[in-house]
N, C-alpha and C positions, 0 to 999 in steps of 0.2 A: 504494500500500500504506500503511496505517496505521502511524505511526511511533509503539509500542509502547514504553508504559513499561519500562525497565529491571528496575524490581520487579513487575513484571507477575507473580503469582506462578502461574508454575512449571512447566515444560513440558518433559518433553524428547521428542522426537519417536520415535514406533518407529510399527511397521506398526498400522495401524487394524485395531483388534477391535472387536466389535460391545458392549456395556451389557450387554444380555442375557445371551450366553454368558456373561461373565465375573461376573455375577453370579450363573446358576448352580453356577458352582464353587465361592463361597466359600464356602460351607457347613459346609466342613470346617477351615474357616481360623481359628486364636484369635490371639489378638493385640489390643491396642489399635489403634487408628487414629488421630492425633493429628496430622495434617498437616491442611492448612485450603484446602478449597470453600468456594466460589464467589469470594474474595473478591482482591484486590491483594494485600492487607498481610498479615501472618500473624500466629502467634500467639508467646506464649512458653514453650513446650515443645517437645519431640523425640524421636526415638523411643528407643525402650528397648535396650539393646546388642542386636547380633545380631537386631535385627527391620527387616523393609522395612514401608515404607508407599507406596502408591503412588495418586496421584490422576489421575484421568483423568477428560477431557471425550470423548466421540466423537463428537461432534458440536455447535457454536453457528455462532450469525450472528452478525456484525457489519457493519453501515451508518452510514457514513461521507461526508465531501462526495464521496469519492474513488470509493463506490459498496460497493454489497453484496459480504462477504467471509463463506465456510464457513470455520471455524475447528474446523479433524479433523485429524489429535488433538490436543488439547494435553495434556501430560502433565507429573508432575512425580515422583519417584524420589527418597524420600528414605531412609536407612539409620543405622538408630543403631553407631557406629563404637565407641563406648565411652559409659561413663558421663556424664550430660548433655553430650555431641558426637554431633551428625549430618552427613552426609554428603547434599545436596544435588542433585540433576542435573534441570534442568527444561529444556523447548522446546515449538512447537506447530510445525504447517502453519498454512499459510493460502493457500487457494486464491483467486482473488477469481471473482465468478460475475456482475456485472454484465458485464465485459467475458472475452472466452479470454483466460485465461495461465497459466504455470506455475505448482505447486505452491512453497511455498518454506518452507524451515525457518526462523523467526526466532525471539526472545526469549529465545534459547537461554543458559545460565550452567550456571556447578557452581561450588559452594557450602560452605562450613562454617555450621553453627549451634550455640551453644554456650549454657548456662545459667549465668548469672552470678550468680545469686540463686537456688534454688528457692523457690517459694511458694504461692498459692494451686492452680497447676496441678499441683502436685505433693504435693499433699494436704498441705498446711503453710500457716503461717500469712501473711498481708501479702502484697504484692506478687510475682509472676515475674517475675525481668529475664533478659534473653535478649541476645544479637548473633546476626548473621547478615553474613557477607560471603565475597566468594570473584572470580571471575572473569566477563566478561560475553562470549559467544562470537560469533563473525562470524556475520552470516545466509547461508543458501547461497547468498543471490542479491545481487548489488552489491557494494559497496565498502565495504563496515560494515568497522572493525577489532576490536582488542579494548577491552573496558572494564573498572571494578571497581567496587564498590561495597561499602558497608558498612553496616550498619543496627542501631538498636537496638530493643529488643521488649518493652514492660511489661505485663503481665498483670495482671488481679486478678476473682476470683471471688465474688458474691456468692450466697442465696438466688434473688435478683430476676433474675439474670442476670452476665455478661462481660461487660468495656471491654478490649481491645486496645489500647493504642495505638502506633503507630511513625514511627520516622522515620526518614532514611536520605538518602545522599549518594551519589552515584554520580560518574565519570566514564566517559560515554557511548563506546559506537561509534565517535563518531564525533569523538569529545573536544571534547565539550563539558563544564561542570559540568550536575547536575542535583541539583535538591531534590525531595523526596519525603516529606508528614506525613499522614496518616491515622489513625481511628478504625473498631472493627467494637465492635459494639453484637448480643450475644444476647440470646434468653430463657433461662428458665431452663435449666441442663443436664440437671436431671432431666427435664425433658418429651422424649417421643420422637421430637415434630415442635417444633420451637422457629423464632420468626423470627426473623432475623437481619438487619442493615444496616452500609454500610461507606458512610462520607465521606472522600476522602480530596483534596489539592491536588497540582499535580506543576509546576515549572516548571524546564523544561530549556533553559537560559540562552541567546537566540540561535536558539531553533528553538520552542521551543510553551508556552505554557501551560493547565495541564487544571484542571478542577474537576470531580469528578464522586460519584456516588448511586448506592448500590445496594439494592435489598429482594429478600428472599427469603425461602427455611426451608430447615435442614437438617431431615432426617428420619433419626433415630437408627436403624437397625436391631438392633445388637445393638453390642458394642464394638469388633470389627475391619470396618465396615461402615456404612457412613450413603450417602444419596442425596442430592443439592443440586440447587435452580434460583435460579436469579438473574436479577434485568433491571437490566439499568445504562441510565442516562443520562447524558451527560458532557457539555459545550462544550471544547474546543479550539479556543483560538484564535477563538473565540465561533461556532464551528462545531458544531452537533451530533453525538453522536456517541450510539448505540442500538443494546446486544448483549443478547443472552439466552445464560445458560448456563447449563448444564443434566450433571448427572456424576456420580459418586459415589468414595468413598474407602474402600480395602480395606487387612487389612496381616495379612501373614503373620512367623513366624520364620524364619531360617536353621537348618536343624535341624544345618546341619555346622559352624555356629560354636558353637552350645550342643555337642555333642559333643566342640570340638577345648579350650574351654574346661575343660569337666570332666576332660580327661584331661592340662591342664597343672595341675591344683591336685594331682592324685593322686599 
């Protein structure tokens, strides 16, 4: 099995639903969508009180020296808990399909994310600065323990495009230290199909070093909604490594938080 970054962003594992259905329901869904496909790193915003966002892969590959893995579902659950603070929950499967074995939950965490600065993503000026840190969970399978990690997130928007950048510290599973710096580079946000690309390094001290490349496009559908594909390439360990991911991002409100709100101000 692939030993997956820490900040692998975002997963948490529920029963696999199909792209399709779930995209014909949203139809009726308003809401921003502000959690970030295809990429590791994230961005510096969150969601708005009282609203989910939720990201889902239903299906990618990933091939590895270790051999061909389906990676269904990966998901990630994120909730605005108040005023720039969100609430976190991500994991995937990963089946492997080169050889039989069991399915397994790994990359799994829950999370805080907090805005330290608003700025550019918050329709204001300069920079967003962000953190993000929280807990990192055992995989169902082996002897993973727990981790933490913490990370910070600077934003800034231009005409031409987004630079994300972050960086982050973790201790692993398996307690080891890990470093973790990355870039995501968009196009424009006005455009409805924009590409996008993420460089990021990761060296977990005593067990792997990664470098890896991503290109893609998100496809804006409307604001609670976009579609993403991605192809990475990676070395580990001067090992190859080549996944495509492919997903989309939705986000509804809570209509009984905006309701229990209103009736504590009255």
């Amino acid at each position: 099995m692939l030993a997956r970054s820490p900040f692998h962003k975002r997963r948490l594992l529920k029963r696999f639903v199909s792209g399709s259905c779930i995209a014909s329901s949203l139809a009726a869904w308003p809401g921003p969508a502000v959690a970030y496909r295809p990429f590791d790193g994230t961005d510096a915003a969150v969601a708005a009180p009282g609203e989910v966002e939720i990201e889902l892969q239903p299906a990618g590959r990933l091939r590895d020296e270790t051999g061909t893995s389906l990676i269904a579902p990966a998901t990630v659950f994120n909730y605005g808990i108040s005023e720039g603070w969100e609430a976190v929950l991500e994991g995937l499967g990963q089946t492997p399909l080169s050889s039989s074995g069991p399915t397994s939950l790994t990359a799994a965490g829950a999370f805080l994310k907090h805005i330290l600065q608003p700025g550019s993503l918050q329709d204001k000026t300069g920079p967003s600065i962000a953190t993000e840190f929280g807990v990192l969970l055992p995989d169902s399978m082996g002897n993973s323990g727990v981790g933490a990690s913490v990370a910070g997130i600077v934003s800034q928007r231009w005409d031409w495009g987004t630079i994300h950048l972050n960086a982050a510290a973790a201790l692993t599973k398996d307690h080891h230290a890990d470093l973790f710096f990355g870039a995501i580079i968009e196009g424009p946000s006005k455009w409805s199909v924009r590409p996008v690309a993420e460089f990021f390094v990761e060296q977990d001290f005593g067990q792997f070093n990664t470098v890896s490349a991503l290109v893609g496009f998100i496809w804006q559908v409307r604001d609670n909604l976009s579609f993403d594909v991605g192809l990475r390439h990676a070395l580990t360990n001067g090992h190859p490594v080549n996944e495509v991911r492919a997903g989309l991002t939705f986000g509804f409100p809570l209509q009984f938080v905006g309701e229990r709100q209103q009736r504590s101000s009255r």
